[in-house]
N, C-alpha and C positions, 0 to 999 in steps of 0.2 A: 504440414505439407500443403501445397497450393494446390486448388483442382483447375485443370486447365479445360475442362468438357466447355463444351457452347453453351450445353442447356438443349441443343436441340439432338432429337433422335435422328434417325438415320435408318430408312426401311430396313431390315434386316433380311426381307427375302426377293426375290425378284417377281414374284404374284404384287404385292403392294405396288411396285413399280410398274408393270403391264396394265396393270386396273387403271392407274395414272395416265397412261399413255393413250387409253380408248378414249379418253376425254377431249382429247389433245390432236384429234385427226380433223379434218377439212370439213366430213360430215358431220362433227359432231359442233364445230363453229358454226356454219352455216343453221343447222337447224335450232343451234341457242338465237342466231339473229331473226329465222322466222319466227320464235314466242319472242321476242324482243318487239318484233313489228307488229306481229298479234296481238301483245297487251298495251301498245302505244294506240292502236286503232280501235281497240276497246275503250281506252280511258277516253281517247277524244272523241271518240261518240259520246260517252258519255258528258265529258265537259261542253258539248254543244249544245246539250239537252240545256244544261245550267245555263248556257248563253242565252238560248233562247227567249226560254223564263226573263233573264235579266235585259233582253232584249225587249221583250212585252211590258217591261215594268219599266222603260225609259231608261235604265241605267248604262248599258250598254248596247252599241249599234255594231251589227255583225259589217257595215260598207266600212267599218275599222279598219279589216282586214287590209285592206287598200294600199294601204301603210306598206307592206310587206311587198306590193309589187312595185312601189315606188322607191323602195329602198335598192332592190334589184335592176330599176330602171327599165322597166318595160310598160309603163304607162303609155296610153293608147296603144298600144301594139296588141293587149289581149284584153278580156274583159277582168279590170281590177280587183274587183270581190271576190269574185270563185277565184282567180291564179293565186292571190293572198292567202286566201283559205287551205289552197292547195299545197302551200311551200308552208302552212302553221301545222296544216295535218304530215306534211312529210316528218318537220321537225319532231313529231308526237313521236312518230313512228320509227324514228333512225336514231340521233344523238340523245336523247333524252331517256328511251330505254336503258340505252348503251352505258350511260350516265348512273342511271340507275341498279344494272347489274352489276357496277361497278365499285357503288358504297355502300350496295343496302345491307352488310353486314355492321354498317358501323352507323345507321340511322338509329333510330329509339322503332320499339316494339318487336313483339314475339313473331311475328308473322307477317307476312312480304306485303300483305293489303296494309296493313298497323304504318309498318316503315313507309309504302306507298304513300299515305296519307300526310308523314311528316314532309318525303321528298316532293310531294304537291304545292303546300305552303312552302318552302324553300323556293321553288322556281314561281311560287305567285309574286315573289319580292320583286323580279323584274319584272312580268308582264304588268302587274301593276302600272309601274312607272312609264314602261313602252306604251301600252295605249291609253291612259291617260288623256282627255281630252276636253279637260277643261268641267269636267261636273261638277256643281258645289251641294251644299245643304246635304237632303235627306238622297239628292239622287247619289250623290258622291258617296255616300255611306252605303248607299244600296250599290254602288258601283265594289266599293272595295269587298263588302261583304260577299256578294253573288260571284264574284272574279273569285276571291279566295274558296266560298264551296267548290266552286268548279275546279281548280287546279285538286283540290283534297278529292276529289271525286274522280277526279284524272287519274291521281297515284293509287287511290284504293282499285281503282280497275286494271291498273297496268300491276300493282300487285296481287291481283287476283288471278291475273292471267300467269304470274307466276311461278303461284302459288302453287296452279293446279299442275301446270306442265308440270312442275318440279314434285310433285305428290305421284303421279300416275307413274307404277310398275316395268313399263315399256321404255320411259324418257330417258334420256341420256343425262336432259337438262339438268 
């Protein structure tokens, strides 16, 4: 005889389904996107600490940012540095979370800092390449090296913020 089942279960009571459904209200989106922006403002503090560093050591120059307001086209209109900085730190804070609580079941590691860390290195492949500016020898090694702690420092803090939201009693997250 052929078994025709899915394979998949099927709640059996309507509590499993209600419990489902608190997850799935306006509040409960809205406050997964504040830890979303919470541990994107975390990581990028922290990945600026690393810039700086790598900024002190020649490797990288934060008037990079610059890049970012000329892509948007608003050179001369605002000052280039901070509004670049500004639209790097939004991106920490918005798509990138977003990004993140969207695969980190299926990153490597036990724990949302671990995974963090792999989904760091992942997006250092393009920044790498976007600011990029011509380094060679030892500063270019120190360029790729210091850019990649930084993004893995990024992810262990944006999975740390996680972590904890999603640990603490009260959270929905």
């Amino acid at each position: 005889m052929v078994d025709t089942s899915s394979g998949v279960e099927d709640p059996v009571n309507d509590e499993t389904v209600a419990e489902s459904e608190e997850f799935d209200n306006l509040r409960g989106i809205l406050a997964d996107g504040v830890v979303g922006a919470a541990g994107g403002l975390v990581g990028t503090a922290m990945m600026s600490v690393v810039f700086l560093i790598a900024q002190s050591l020649g490797a990288f120059n934060l008037s990079d940012f610059a890049i970012l307001t000329e892509l948007v086209g608003l050179t001369g209109y605002v000052p280039e540095v901070l509004f670049g900085y500004i639209i790097f730190l939004g991106g920490g804070m918005f798509p990138w979370p977003l990004l993140f609580a969207s695969l980190k079941e299926y990153l490597p590691g036990k724990s949302d800092p671990v995974s963090g860390a792999f989904f760091g290195a992942a997006m250092w492949t393009g920044f790498v390449l976007a600011f990029y500016t011509g380094q060679s020898g030892l500063t270019l090694a120190l360029y790729a090296v210091l850019t990649l702690a930084a993004h893995v420092v990024y992810g262990i803090g944006l999975g740390a913020v996680f972590n904890y939201f999603a640990t603490r009693p009260d959270s929905i997250v």
